[in-house]
N, C-alpha and C positions, 0 to 999 in steps of 0.2 A: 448566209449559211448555204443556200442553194450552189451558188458555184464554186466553194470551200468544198460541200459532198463529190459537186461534180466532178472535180479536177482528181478526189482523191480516189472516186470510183472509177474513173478511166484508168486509172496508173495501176491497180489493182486487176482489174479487166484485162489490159493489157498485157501483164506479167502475167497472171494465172491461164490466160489464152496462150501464150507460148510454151510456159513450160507443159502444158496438155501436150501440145505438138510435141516436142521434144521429148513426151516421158515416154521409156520403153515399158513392152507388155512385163519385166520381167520387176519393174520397177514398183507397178502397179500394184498400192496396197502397202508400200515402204517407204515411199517419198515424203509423203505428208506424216506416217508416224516421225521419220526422225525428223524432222522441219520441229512438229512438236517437241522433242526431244530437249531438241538445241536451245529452243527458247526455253524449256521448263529448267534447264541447267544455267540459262541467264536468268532467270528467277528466281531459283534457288541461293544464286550468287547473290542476287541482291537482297533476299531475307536473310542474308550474315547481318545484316545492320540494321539495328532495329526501327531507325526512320522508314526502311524498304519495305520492311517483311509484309504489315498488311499489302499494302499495295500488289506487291510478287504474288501474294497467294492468290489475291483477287482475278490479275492479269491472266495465272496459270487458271484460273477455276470459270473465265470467260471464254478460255479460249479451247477448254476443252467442253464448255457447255456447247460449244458451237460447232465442234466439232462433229461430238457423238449427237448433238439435236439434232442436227441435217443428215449424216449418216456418211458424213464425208471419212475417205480410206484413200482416194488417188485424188492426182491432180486433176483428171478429169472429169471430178463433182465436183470438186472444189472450183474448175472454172464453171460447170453448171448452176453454181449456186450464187458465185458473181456474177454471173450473166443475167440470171433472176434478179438479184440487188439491183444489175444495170437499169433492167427492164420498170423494175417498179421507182426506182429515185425517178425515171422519165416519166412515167405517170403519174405519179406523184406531183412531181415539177408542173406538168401540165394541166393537174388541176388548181394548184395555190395558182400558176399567171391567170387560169381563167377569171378565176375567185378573185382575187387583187382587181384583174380588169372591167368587171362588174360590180365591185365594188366602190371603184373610183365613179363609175357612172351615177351609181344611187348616192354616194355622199356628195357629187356636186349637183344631184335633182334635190337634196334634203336640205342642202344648203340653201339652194335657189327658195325653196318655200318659205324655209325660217326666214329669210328675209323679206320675200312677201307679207310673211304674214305680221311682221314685225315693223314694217312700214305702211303697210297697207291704212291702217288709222290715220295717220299722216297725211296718206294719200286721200281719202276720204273726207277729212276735215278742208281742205281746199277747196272742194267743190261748194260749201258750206261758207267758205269764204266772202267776204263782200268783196264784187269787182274793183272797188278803189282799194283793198288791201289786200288785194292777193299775188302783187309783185312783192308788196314787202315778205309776208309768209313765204315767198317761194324762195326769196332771196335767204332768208333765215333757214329754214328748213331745203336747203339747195343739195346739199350733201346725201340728206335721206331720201327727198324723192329721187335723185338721181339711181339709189341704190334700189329704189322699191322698181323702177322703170324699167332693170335692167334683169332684174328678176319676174316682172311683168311679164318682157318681152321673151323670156327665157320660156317660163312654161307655155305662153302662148306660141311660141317654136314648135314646141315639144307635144303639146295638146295637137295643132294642126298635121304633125306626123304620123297622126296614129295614136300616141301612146295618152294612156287615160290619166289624170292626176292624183293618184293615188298616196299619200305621204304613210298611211297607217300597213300599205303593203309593202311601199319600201323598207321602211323599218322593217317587217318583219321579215322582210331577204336578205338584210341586212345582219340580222343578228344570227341565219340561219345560215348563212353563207360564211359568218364569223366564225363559229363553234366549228363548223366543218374543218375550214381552213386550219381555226387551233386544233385539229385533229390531225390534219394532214402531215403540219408541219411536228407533232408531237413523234409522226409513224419516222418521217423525217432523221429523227433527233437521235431516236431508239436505233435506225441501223446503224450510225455510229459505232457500236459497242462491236457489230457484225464488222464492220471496215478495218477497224481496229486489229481486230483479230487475225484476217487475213495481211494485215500491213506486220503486221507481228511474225507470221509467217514468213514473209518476203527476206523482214531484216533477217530468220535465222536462213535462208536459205542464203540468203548474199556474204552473212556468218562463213556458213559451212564452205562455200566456193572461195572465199578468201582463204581459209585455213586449206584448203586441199590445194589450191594454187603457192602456198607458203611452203607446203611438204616439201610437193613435187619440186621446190628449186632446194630445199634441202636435201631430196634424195640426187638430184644431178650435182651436185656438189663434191 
């Protein structure tokens, strides 16, 4: 999802950065109502069929919520308000890689334990062992002490770094760093509806320059 928004809030950025440049002062305040226009007449066409119509109405009723919600009138809010979108999909962005990359840390320290603590009896009963049978136990149980050793060695890395062994605080970073993330990626999901809208713009504007570039070679005709 993250680089599906990305690609499609660049393309957006980039078209509503241009036409700013491009709009004249006389423009301003007319471009963006007929861009609307255009599409609410593609809309309209497509509520002739009743498969359409929900859908058209919904389309025309997202894309003028979003309109009049931001207060957008020229193209030069409307690239101010993609430029915002930009702004926050990056921040955004940059808190789920942090989230993920702290993430993967504490679930391979959570793993490391669970298997400590899951071999560690194992490990324990060998000491316990009598010296003439404790090649066979080791030979039988080879698998699992090798896994409890590796997780041994793991936190005892990890302990001598600095970091304390905490399993009841991972977890709860763990779940709080989780809920965030489903938050992040929820705010994520929602501008969609906003991307939409302006991609909805772009096609009636690409619309409208089609048809005016069709006139113009029927009026040299």
């Amino acid at each position: 999802m993250l680089k599906e928004l990305k690609a499609r809030i660049t393309r957006i950025y980039n078209w509503t950065k241009e036409q700013a440049q491009a709009e004249q002062p006389q423009d301003s305040g007319s471009l963006v109502a007929r861009l609307y226009e255009a599409q609410a007449e593609v809309n309209r066409n497509k509520a002739r069929y009743r498969s359409g119509k929900i859908k058209a109405l919904q389309e025309n009723a997202k894309l003028l919520a979003f309109l009049q919600g931001n207060g957008i009138t020229s193209m030069e809010q409307l690239y101010e308000k993609v430029s915002d979108m930009n702004d926050a999909y990056y921040d955004l962005r940059g808190k789920i890689v942090k989230a993920e990359r702290r993430l993967a840390v504490l679930d391979e320290r959570l793993e490391m334990w669970a298997q400590y603590e899951k071999y560690k009896p194992i490990r324990q009963k060998l000491d316990k062992v009598k010296p003439g049978k404790r090649e066979k136990y080791q030979q039988e149980h080879r698998a699992e002490l090798a896994d409890f050793d590796t997780a041994a060695d793991f936190l005892k890395r990890l302990k001598e770094s600095g970091e304390a062994i905490t399993p009841k605080a991972w977890r709860a970073e763990v779940a709080k760093l989780t809920a965030q993330k489903d938050f992040d990626y929820q705010k994520m999901r929602d501008m969609r509806d906003e991307i939409k809208a302006v991609e909805n713009l772009r096609k009636a504007a690409d619309r409208l320059a089609h048809e005016g570039q069709h006139q113009q070679k029927e009026t040299e005709r």
